[in-house]
C-alpha positions as CSV (number, residue, x, y, z in Angstrom):
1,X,0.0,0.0,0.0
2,X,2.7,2.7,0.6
3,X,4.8,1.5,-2.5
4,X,1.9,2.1,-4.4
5,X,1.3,5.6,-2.8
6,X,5.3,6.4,-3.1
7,X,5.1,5.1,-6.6
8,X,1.7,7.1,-7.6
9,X,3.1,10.7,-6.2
10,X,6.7,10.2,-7.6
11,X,6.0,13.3,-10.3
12,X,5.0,15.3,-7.1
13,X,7.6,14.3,-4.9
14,X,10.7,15.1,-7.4
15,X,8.8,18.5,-7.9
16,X,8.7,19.2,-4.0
17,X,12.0,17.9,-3.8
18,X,13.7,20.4,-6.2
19,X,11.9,23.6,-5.2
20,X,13.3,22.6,-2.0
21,X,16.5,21.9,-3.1
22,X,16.3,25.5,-4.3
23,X,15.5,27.4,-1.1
24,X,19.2,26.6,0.4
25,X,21.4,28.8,-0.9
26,X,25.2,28.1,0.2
27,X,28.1,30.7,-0.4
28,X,31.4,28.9,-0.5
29,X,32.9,32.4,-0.1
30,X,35.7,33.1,2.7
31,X,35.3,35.9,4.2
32,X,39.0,36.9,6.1
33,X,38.6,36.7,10.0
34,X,39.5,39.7,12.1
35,X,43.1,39.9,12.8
36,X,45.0,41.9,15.4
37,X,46.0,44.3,12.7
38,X,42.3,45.5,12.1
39,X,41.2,48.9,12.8
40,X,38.2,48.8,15.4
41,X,36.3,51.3,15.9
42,X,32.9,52.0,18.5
43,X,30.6,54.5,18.3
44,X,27.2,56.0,17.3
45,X,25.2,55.7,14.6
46,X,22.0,57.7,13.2
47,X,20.5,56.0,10.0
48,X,17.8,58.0,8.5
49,X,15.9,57.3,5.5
50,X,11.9,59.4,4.2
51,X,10.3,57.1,6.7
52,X,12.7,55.8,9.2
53,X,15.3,57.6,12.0
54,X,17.0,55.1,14.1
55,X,19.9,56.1,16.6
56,X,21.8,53.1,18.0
57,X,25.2,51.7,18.7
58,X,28.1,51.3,15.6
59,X,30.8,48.6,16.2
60,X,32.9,48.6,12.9
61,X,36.9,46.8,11.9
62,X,38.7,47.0,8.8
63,X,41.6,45.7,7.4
64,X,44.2,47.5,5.2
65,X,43.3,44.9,2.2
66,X,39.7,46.2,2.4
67,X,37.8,43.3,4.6
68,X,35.5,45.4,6.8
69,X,32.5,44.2,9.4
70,X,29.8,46.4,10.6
71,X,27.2,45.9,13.3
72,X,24.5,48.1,14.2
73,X,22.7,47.5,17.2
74,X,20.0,49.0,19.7
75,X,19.9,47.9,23.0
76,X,20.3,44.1,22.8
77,X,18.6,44.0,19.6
78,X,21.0,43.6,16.6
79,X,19.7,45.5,13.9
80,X,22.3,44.5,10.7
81,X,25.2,42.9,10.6
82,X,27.8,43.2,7.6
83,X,30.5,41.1,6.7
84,X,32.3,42.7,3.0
85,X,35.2,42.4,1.4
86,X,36.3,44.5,-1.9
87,X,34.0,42.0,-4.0
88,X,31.5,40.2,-1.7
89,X,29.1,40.9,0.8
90,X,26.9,39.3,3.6
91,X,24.1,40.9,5.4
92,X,22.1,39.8,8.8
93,X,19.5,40.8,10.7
94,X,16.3,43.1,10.4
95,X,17.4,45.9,8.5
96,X,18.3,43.2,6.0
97,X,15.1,41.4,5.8
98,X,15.6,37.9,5.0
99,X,19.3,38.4,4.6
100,X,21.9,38.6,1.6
101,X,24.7,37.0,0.4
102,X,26.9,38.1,-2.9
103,X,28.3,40.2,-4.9
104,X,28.2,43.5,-3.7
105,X,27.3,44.7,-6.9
106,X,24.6,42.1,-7.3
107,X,23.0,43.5,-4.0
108,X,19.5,44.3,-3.3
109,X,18.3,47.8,-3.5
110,X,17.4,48.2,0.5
111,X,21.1,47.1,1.1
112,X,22.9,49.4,-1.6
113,X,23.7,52.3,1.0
114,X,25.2,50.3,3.4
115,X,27.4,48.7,1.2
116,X,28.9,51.9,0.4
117,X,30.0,52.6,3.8
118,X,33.2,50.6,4.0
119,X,34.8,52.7,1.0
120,X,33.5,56.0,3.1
121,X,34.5,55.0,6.6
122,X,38.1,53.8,5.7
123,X,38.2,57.1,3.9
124,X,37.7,58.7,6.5
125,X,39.1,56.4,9.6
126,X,41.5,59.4,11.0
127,X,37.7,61.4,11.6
128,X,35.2,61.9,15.0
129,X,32.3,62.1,13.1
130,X,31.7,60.5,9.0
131,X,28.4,61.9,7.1
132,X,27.1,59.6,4.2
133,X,24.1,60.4,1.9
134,X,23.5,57.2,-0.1
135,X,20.4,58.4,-2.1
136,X,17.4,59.1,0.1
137,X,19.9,57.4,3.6
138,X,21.7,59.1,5.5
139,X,24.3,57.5,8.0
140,X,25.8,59.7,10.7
141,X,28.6,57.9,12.7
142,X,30.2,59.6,15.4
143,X,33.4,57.5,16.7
């Protein structure tokens, strides 16, 4: 009785199996771990879009071959996390909806902004305070 069920449903079974196949998505990338010649720096951040101003807590390292880690937090609750190197990207947490993995220049349009910040904050890593527009976002760090 069940090989005959298994055996009748097979067309629906290889169809289930490969959509879920295709909902686990797994980056081989590498991203470099943090080293003790990273740059670490703690601070503030105000992140303000049209409809959205949050303040909250900035924890960012870089390296000097362009690896850089951001997370933004408030309170206990970690809003975005960002791991990047000069190609590659990953991004966690609410600010990132369902999270991304990929080329940064493959990334989603709600995560475009932040992806420009390691450029701007290495740029800039001798400063107090770094201003960023990225379109209608503003980011606001003060270190």
């Amino acid at each position: 009785m069940i090989r005959r069920a298994i055996e009748g449903n097979r067309p629906y079974l290889f169809v289930a199996a490969f959509f879920l196949a295709g909902c686990a998505t797994i980056s081989t990338h590498q991203f470099a771990q943090p080293a003790a010649d990273w740059q670490a720096r703690t601070g503030q951040l105000l992140y303000r879009t049209p409809k959205t101003t949050i303040i909250g807590d900035a924890f960012v390292r870089f390296s000097k071959t362009g690896d850089f880690e951001l997370t933004f937090s408030k309170g206990p609750v970690t809003l975005l996390t960002i791991r990047e190197d000069t190609t590659f990207a990953e991004a966690k947490g609410p600010l990132a909806g369902r999270g991304w993995t990929g080329p940064i220049d493959h990334a989603p349009q709600q995560l475009r902004g932040w992806l420009t910040l390691r450029e701007e904050i290495v740029r800039n890593q001798n400063h107090h305070a770094v201003r960023h527009l990225a379109g209608p976002e503003t980011f606001v760090f003060r270190f």
